[in-house]
N, C-alpha and C positions, 0 to 999 in steps of 0.2 A: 569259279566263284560266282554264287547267284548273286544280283546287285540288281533288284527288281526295277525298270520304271516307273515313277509316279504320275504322268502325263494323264488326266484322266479320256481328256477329248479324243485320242491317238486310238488307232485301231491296233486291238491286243493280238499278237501273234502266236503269244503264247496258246497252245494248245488245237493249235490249228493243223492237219496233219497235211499230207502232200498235194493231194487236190486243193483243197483251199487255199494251200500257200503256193501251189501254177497260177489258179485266178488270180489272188492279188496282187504276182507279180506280173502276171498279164495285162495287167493294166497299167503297166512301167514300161511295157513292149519288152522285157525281158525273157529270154530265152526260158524253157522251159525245163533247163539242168539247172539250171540257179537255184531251183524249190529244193529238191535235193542238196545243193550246198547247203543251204538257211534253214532245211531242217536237221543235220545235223549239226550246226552251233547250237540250235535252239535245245535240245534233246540229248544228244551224246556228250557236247562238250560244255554247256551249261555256259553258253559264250551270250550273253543277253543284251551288248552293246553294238549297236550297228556298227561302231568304229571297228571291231572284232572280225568282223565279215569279211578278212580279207583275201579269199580268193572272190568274192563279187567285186565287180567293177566301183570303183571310188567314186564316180559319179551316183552308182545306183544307192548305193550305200549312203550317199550325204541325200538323195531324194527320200530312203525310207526315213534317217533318224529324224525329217521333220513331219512326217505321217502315221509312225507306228510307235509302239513298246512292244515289249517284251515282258509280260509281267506276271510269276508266278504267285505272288500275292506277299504277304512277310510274316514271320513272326512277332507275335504280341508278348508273349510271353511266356514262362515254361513253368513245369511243375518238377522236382526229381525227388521219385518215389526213395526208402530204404534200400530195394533191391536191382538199383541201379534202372530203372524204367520213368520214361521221361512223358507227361505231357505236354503237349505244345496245343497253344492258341494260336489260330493262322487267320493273319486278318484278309478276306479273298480278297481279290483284285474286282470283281464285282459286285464288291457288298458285302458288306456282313464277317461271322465268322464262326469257326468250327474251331472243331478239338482232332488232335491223329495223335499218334500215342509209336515210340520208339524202345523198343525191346528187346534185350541182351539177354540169351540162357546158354550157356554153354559155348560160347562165342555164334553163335545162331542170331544172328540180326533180322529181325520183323518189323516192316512198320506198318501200322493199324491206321488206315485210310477212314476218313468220312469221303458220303458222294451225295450228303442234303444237310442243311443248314434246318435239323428238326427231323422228325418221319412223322407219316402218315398214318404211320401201320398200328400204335396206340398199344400193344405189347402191355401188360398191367405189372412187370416185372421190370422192367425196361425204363429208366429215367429221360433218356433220350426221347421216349414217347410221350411222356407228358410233358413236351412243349410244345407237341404238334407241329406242322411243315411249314417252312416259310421260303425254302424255295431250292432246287434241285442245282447239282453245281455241275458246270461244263469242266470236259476231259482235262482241260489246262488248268483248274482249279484244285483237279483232283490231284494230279499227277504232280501239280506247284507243292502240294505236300509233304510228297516223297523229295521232290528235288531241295529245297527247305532244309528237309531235315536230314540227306542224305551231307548236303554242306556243314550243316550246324554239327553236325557227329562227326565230320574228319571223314567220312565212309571212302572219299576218294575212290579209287575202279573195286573195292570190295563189294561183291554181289549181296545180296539182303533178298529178304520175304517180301509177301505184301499183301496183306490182309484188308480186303473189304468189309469191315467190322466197326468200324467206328458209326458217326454219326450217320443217320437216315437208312433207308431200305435201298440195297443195291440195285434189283431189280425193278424197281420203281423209278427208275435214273437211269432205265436200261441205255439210252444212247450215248450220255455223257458217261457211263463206266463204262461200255466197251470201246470210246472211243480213247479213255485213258489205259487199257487194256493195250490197244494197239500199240501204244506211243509208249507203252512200261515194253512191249515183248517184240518190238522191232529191233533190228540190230543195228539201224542207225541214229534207234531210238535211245531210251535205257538200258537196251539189250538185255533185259531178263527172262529167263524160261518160264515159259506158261506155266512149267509145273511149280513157280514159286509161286504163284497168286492164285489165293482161295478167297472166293463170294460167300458171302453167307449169307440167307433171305429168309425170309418167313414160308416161302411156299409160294408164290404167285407163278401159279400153274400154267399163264397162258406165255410167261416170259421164260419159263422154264425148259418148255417146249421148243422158243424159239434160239435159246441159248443154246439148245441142242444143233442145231443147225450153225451154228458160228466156224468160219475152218479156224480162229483163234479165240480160245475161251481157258478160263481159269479155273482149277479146283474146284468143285459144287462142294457147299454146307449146307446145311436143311436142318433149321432152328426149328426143333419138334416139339419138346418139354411137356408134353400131355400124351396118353397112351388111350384117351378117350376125345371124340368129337364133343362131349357133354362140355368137359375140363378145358381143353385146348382151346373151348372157343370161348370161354369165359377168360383164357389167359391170354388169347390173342386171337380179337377179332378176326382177320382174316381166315381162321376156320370156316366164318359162317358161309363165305362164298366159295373155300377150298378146301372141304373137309378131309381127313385123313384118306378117306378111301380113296379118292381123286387124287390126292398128293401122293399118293404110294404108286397108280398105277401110271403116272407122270414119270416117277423115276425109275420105275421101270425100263420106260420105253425109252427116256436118256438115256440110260445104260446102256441098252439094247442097240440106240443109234450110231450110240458115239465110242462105246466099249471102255467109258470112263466108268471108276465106281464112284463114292459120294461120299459123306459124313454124317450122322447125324446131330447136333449139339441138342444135348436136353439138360437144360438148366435146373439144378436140383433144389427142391424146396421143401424145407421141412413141415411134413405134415400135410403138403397138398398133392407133389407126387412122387413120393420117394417111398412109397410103399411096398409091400412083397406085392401085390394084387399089382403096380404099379411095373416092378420089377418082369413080372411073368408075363403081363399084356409088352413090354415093350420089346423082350426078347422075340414074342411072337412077329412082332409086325419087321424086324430086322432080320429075321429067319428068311433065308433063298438070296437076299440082296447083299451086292458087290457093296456093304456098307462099314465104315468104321464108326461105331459108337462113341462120341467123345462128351464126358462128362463134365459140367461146371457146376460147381458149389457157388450157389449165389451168392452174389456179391454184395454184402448191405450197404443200403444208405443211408443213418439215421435219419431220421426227420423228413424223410421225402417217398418212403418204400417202405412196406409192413412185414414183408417175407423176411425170413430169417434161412439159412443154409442149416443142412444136418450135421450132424459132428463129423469129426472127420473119419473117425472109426464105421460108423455106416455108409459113409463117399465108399471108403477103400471094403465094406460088405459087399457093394451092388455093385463093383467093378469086379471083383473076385465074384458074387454068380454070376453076371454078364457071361464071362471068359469062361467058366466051366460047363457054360450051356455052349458051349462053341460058338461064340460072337468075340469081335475082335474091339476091342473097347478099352478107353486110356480117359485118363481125370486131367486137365485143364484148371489147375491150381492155381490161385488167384495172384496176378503181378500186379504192381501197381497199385493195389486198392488205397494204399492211406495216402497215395494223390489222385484218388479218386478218378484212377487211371483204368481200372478193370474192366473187366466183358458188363455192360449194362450201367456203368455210370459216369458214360459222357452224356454232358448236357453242360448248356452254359448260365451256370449257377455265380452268383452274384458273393462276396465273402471270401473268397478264397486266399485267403491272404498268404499261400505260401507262395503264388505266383510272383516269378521274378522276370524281369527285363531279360531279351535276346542278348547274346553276345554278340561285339559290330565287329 
């Protein structure tokens, strides 16, 4: 059971991985297998109470609970959509707070992590981008998400997904998500397979590169939504410094490195790029590469977004030519949306009055 500490002054352990947590018990003159035990309370067994600690010494244990917490952050409140898809407000443990989003399809559990309190990256489709960055969240913040909501769902030892999808740019956050990467896909961590956790970025080609090189990394997605550097970078700055052509031979050479393939996500919008001219240039640029095409019918926001998605009968035309030109491509049909739970409209909007109180 998570039972977060409120202690502000106490040093947070939460999210600390095995070196940090040798140092600060180094400093207790404790032996150097004790990190090892205390990071499996902290991680595998979601044991957050020094009292709990009991293969550490009684003594060491009455020295941390008046030095440290444990604190994965709380629940503020929750949203549940029609078809059973949950928001959750998570107040961090260092301030502030975000949105992460819990998803059931087919008994298939995901949950949709934020790794920024805002992004940077200004996306003009993207609501999460028009609040711009107010500050990037460490590995314990992230990860206090999942462990949160993995308690509030009953998930008990049932494995789940784990999507880098919610609020802020993952890559942007490169050290606090890989370091919550580690502590999801260790085994005395969360114990989950790398292959359940997919990133999804804008393209930031110099982290790209270096994610390449990680021996433990998650799923790549690559938020394209333009088949022109004109379009793309009118819809998402970040073109201007990493235009298509750069971004395509980037993942190339991922692939080439690591012999992972990718995804592309292209957000469909009616009238801006969902056209046949639209259609023909993006089969081109996906031709040769280890890539799966995944479609999303954007997702409105009244009153805060102008784009509108195409019907649904031209989504399922440009998935049926995708797949007849020989590309492998699937639609991302919208969960969540009427609690404003969907791809592109987390943001912490003020009115929401379906939000209800955590269960204690």
């Amino acid at each position: 059971m998570v039972k977060p500490a409120t202690a502000s002054a106490a040093t947070n352990l939460y999210g600390m991985e095995r070196p940090q947590l040798r140092a600060l018990l180094g400093t207790y003159d404790a032996p150097p297998f004790h990190s090892g035990q205390l990071y499996r309370w902290l991680y595998a067994r979601q044991r957050l109470d020094a009292r709990d600690w009991t293969d550490l010494p009684k003594s060491l244990r009455q020295r941390l609970r008046g030095d440290v917490v444990a604190d994965p952050g709380r629940i503020g409140s929750r949203i549940e959509a029609r078809d059973g898809t949950v928001k959750y407000r998570v107040e961090l443990a260092g301030g502030g707070t975000v949105e992460a989003v819990y998803m059931v399809q087919r008994e298939r559990v995901t949950l949709c992590l934020s790794s920024q309190v805002g992004c940077a990256l200004a996306c003009d489709f993207c609501l999460t981008g028009r609040m711009g960055l107010t500050r990037h969240l460490g590995a314990g913040e992230i990860v206090g998400q999942a462990a949160l909501i993995r308690d509030d769902r009953g998930l008990c030892d049932r494995p789940f997904n784990v999507v880098f999808m919610g609020m802020g740019e993952p890559l942007h956050n490169y050290d606090g998500v890989l370091g919550a990467v580690r502590l999801l896909t260790d085994e005395d961590g969360f114990g989950l397979s790398r292959r359940r956790l997919t990133l999804s970025t804008v393209g930031l080609v110099p982290r790209i590169e270096r994610l390449s090189r990680e021996p433990r990394r998650p799923r790549l997605a690559v938020s394209l939504n333009a088949t022109t550097d004109e379009l793309r970078s009118r819809l998402m700055p970040v073109n201007r410094r990493h235009p298509i052509p750069e971004l395509l031979r980037t993942l190339r050479e991922y692939a080439r490195r690591t012999g992972d393939g990718f995804t592309f996500e292209y957000v469909l919008l009616h009238g801006v790029n969902d056209g046949d001219d639209d259609v023909r240039r993006l089969a081109g640029l996906a031709r040769g590469l280890p890539v799966r095409i995944n479609l999303i019918p954007f997702n409105p926001v009244p009153g805060h977004l102008d784009y509108v998605p195409p019907s649904r009968a031209r989504t399922l035309e440009i998935r049926d030519r995708l797949v007849g030109l020989g590309l492998r491509c699937s639609i991302r049909w919208s969960r969540g949306a009427d609690a404003r739970a969907a791809c592109g409209q987390l943001a912490l909007l003020s009115g929401e009055t379906a939000a209800a109180p955590a269960r204690r």
